[in-house]
C-alpha positions in Angstrom: -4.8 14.5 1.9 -5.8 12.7 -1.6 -4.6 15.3 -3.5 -0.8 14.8 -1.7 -1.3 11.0 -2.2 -2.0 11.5 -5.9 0.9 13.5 -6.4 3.2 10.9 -4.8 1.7 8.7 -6.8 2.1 10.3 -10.2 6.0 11.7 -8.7 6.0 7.7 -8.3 5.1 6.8 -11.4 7.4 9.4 -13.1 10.1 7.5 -11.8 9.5 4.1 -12.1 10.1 2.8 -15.7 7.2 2.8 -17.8 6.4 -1.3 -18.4 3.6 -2.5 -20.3 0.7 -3.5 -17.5 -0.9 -5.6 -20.7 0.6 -7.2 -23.7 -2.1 -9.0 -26.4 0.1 -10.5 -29.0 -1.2 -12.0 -32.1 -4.7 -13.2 -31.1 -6.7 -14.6 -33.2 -10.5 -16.2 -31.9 -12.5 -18.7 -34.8 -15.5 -19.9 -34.9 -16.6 -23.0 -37.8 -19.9 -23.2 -39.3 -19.9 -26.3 -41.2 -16.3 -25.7 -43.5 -16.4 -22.2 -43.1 -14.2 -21.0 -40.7 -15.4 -17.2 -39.3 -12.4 -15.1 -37.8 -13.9 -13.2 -34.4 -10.8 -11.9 -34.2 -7.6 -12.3 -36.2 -3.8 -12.0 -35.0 -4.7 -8.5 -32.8 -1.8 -7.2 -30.7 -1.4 -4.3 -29.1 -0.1 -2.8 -25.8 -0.9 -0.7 -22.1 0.4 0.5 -19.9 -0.5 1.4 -16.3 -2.9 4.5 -16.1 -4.0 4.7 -19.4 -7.4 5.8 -21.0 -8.3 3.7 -24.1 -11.2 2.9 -25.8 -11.2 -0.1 -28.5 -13.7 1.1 -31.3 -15.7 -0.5 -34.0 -19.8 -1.6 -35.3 -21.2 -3.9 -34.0 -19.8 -7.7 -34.4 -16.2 -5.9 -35.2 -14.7 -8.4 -32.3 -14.7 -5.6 -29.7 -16.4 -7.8 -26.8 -15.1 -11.0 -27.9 -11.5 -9.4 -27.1 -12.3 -7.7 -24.1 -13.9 -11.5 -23.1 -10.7 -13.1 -23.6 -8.8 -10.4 -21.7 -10.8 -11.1 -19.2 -10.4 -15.0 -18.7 -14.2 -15.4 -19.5 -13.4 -17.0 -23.3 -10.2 -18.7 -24.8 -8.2 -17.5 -27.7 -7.5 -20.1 -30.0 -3.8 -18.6 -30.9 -1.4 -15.8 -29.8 -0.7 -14.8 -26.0 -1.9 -12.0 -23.4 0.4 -11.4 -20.2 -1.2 -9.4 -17.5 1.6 -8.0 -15.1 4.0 -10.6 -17.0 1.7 -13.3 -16.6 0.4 -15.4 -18.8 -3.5 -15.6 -18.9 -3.7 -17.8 -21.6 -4.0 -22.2 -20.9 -4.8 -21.4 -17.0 -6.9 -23.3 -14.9 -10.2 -22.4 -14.1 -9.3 -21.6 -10.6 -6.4 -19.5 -11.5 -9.1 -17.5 -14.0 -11.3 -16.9 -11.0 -8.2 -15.7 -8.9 -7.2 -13.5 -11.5 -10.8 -12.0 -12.1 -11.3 -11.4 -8.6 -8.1 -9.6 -7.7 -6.6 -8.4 -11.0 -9.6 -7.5 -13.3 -12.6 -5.1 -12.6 -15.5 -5.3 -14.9 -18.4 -3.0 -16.2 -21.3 -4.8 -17.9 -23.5 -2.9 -20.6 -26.5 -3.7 -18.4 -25.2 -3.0 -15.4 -25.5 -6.8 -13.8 -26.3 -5.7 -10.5 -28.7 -8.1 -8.0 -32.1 -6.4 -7.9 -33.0 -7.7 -4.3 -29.7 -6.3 -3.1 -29.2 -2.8 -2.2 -26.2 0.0 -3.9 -24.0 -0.6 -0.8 -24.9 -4.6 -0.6 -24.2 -5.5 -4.7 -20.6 -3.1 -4.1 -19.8 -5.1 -0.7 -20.5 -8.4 -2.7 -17.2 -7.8 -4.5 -15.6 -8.0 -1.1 -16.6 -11.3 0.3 -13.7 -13.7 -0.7 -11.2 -11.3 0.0 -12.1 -9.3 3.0 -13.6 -11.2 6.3 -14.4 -8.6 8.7 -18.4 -7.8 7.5 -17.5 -4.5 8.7 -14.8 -3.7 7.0 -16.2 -4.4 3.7 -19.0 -2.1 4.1 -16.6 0.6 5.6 -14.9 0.4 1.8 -17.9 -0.3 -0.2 -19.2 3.1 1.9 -16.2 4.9 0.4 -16.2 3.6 -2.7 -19.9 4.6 -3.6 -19.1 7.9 -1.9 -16.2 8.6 -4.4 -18.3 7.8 -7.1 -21.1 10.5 -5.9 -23.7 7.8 -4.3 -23.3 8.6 -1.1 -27.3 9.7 -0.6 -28.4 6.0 -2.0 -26.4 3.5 -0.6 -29.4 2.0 0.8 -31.8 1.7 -2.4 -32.1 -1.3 -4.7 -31.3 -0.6 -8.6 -35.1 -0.8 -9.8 -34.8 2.5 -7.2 -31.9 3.8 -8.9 -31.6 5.4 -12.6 -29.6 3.7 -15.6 -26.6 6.3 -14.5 -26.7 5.1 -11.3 -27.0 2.0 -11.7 -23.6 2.4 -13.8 -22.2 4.4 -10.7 -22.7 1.4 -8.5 -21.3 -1.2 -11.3 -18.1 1.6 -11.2 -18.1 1.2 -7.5 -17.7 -2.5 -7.4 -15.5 -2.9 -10.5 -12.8 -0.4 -8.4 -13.5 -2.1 -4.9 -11.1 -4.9 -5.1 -8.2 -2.3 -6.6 -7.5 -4.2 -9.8 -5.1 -3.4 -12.1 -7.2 -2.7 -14.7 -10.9 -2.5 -15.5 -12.5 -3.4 -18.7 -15.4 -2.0 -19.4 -18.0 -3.7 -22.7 -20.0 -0.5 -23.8 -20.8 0.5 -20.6 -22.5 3.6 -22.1 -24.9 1.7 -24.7 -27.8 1.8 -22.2 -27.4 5.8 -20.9 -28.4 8.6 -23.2 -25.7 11.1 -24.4 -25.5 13.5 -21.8 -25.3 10.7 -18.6 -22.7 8.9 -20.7 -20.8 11.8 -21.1 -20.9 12.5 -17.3 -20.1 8.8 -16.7 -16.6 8.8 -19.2 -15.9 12.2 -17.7 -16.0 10.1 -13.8 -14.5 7.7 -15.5 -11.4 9.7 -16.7 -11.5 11.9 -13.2 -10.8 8.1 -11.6 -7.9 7.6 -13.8 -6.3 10.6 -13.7 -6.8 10.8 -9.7 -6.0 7.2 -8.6 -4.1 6.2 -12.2 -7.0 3.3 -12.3 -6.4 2.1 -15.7 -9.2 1.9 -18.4 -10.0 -0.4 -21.3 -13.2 -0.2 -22.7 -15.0 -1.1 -25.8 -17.9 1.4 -27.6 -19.0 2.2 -31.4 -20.1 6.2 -30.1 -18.3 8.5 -31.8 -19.7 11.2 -29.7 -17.7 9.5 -26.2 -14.8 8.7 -28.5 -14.0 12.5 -28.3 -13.4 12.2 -24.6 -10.7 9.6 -24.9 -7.3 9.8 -25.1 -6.2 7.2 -26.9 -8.6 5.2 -29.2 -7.9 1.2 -30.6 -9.7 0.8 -34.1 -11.1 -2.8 -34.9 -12.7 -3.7 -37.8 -14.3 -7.6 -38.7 -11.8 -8.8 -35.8 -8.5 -6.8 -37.5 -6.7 -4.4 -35.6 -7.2 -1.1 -37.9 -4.6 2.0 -38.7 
């Protein structure tokens, strides 16, 4: 049965004309030290769209999280626009920020940021509780979410019970439970050595390519940058060739 929905879906997609899920247009983010004004980022633009794979590279303090914070309504750019869907996410209030965050925008954190006294299937049924009532009904999709993502054995243990990969399973699980439209993810391998972050892009691309989830995420590993599909350079806050 998934794999006939998936193919609907991708005949769907085939179909429908291609229009960019998310346009960042000449942002620039700057910070003042005194009289010295330090560029975070400087006039960045590029484009998705629905279902894709892409990683935005670059060292350390290149701008990479800054941008994916702003994407994600948690900081403000101080020029340029970003539409979401066609929307505007820039000058919103902080209420339509939180609405947008909790329906539109999934998120992976480096270090996981899952509640330690809460168990896999309680942090992932969190996610749930402003949008679905029923108690029931968000465990029922909590349950298949962490199934999906190959939890299904520790749905009842507590992260500190729970390796870093895991842990990074269950943060997966809840950034996909609310079906956003796209999930941004800030170095979500940096904690994991090389062979669990390999498995976890590898989940990460078999979610995309299976429920066209799509994927923005920000590392400096060349060894995971082989696994993507598409790659977004950024280098002291410029957009590189």
């Amino acid at each position: 049965m998934i794999s006939i929905c998936v193919v609907l879906i991708n005949h769907i997609n085939r179909l429908t004309p291609m229009n960019n899920l998310l346009e960042v247009k000449n942002v620039s983010k700057v910070y003042h030290r005194g009289n010295e004004s330090i560029y975070a980022l400087c006039d960045v633009s590029f484009d998705m769209q629905r279902a894709e794979f892409t990683a935005i590279s670059g060292p350390s303090g290149s701008g990479k999280s800054t941008l994916l914070n702003i994407i994600g309504t948690f900081d403000i750019a101080d020029s340029g626009q970003i539409l979401l869907e066609d929307d505007p996410l820039e000058n919103i209030s902080f209420e339509s920020a939180d609405d947008i965050r909790q329906h539109k925008i999934g998120f992976i954190f480096q270090d996981f940021s899952l509640i330690p006294v809460m168990t896999a299937l309680e942090n992932v049924e969190l996610a749930l509780i402003m949008t679905i009532k029923p108690k029931n009904d968000r465990l029922h999709k909590a349950t298949d979410m962490l199934q999906m993502v190959g939890l299904e054995n520790r749905l009842h243990h507590k992260p500190k019970e729970l390796s870093g990969g895991e842990q990074q399973r269950v943060a997966i699980a809840r950034a996909l439970v609310c079906s956003p439209s796209i999930v941004l993810a800030d170095e979500p391998t940096a904690n994991l050595d090389r062979r669990t972050a390999l498995r976890l892009i590898d989940l990460m691309l078999t979610i995309n390519q299976g429920l066209s989830t799509t994927f923005l995420f920000s590392t400096h590993d060349a060894r995971i940058l082989e696994a993507v599909p598409r790659v977004i350079k950024i280098e002291d806050g410029r957009i590189q060739p």
